[in-house]
C-alpha positions in Angstrom: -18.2 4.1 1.9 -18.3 0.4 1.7 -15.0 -1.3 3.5 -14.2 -4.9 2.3 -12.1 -7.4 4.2 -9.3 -9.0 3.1 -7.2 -12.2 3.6 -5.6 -10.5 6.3 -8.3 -8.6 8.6 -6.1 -5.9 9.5 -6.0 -4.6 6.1 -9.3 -3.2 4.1 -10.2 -2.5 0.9 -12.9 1.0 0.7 -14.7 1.7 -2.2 -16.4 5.0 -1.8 -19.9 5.9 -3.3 -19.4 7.7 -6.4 -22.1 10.4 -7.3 -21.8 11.3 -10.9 -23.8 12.8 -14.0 -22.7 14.3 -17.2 -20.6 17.3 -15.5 -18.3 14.4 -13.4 -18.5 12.9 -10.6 -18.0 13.6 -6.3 -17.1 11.0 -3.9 -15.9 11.2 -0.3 -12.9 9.5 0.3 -11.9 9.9 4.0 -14.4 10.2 6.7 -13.4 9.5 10.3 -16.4 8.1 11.4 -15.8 4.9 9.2 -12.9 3.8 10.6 -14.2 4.6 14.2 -16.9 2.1 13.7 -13.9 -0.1 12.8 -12.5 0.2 15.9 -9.8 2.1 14.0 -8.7 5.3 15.6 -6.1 7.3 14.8 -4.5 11.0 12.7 -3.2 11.4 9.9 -0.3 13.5 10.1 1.4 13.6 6.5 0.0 13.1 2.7 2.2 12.0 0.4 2.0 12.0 -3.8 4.1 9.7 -6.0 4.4 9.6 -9.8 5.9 6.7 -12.3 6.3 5.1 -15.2 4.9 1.8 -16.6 7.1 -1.2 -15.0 7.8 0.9 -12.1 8.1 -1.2 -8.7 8.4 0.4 -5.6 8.6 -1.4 -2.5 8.6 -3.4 0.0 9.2 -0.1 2.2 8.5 0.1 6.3 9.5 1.9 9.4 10.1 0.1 12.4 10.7 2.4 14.9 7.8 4.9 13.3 5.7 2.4 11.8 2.8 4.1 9.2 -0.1 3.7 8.5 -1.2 4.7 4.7 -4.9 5.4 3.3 -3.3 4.4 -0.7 -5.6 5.7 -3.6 -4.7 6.2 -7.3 -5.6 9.1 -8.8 -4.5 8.5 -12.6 -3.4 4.8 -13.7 -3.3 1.7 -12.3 -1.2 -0.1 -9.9 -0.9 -3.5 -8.3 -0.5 -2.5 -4.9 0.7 -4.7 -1.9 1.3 -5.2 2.0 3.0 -8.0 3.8 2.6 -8.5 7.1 5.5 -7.9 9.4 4.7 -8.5 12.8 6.5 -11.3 14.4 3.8 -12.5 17.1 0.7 -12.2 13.9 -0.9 -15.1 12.6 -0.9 -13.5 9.3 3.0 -13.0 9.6 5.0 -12.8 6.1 1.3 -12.9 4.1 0.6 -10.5 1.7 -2.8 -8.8 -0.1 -2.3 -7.6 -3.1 -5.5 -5.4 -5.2 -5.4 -3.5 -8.4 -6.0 0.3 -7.3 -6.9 2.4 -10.5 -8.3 6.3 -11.5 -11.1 4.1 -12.9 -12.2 1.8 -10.1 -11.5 4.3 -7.6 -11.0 1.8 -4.8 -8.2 3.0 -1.5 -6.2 0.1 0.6 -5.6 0.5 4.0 -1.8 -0.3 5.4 -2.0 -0.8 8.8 1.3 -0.2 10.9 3.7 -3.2 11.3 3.1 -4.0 7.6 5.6 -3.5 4.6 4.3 -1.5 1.2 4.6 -1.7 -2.5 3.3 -1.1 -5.6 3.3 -2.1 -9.1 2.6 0.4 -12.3 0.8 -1.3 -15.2 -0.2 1.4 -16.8 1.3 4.5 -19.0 2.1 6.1 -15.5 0.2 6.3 -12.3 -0.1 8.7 -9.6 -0.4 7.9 -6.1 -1.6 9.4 -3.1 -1.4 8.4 0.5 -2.3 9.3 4.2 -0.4 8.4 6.6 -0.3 8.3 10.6 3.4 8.6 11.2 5.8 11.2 10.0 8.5 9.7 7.5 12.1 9.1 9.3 14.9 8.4 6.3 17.2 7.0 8.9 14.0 4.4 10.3 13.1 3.1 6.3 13.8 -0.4 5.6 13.4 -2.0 2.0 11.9 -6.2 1.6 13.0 -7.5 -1.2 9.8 -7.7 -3.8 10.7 -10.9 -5.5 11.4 -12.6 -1.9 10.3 -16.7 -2.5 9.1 -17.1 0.6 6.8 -14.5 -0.2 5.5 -15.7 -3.1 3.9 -12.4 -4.0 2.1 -12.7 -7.9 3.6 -9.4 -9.4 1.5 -8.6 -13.1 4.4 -7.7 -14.2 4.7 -7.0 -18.1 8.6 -7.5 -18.3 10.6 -9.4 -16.6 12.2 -7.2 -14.3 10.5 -4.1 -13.2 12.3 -0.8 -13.0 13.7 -0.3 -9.4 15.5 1.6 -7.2 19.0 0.9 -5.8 17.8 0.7 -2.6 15.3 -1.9 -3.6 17.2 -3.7 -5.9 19.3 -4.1 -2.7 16.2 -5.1 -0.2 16.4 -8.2 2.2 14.6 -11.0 2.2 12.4 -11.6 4.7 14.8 -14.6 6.5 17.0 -11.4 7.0 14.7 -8.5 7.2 14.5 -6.6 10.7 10.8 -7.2 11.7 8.1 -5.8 14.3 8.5 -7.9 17.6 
């Protein structure tokens, strides 16, 4: 498993080593021993799968008082799939990464705790799955608004406004967000 930085240490790119022939293909795609060589230890505790449709957005979501971690890979379609940071004290505080995660390029992003989480569905559909280090706690979720100009974040969208969710359609920007202190 090869783990790529990104703009913001804190959160990695993995591609895994895909063995295939004409039957399919294996690949591992968790393996404590990476991330301990990271200096990243910790459990996962939960794994979560999502499903939608082209257009979908979903996001920003975060926990504050259980902040997550999430080990995202896409197991059909593709998705543009991003993570702002949220800590106050961070240098990289109210940046964001953003990478295409597809079936086809079979590539997992790591979202450390203390940053917020979305994604972006370009194709047909796409189905997501995620580990992550923290229980979820409905009454501890908190929504940043996706099309936030401070941001800036470069959404591929292909219309004009994605499909959302009332709670994200109702998100704060960050100037009003609750953040990690």
């Amino acid at each position: 498993m090869r783990i790529i930085t990104s703009s913001i240490p804190d959160v990695l790119l993995l591609k895994s080593t895909v063995h295939g022939d004409d039957r399919g293909y294996f690949m591992e795609t968790w393996r404590n021993s990476v991330f301990e060589e990271q200096g990243l230890e910790f459990n996962f505790v939960q794994d979560n799968q999502s499903k939608s449709s082209r257009g979908t957005l979903r996001g920003l979501h975060y926990q504050l008082e259980f902040p997550q971690g999430k080990l995202v890979r896409v197991v059909s379609g593709e998705v543009f799939d991003v993570v702002v940071d949220l800590r106050k004290d961070s240098p990289s505080f109210g940046k964001w990464v953003g990478a295409m995660l597809s079936a086809e390029n079979k590539k997992q992003l790591w979202v450390p705790p203390g940053f917020a989480h979305g994604f972006y569905v370009s194709s047909e559909s796409a189905e997501l799955l995620y580990k992550c280090t923290e229980y979820y706690h409905p009454e501890d979720e908190y929504s940043l608004l996706w099309s936030d100009e401070t941001l800036a974040i470069n959404w591929p969208l292909l219309d004009s406004t994605p499909l959302l969710s009332d709670k994200d359609r109702h998100a704060k920007p960050l100037t009003e967000a609750p953040v990690y202190q």
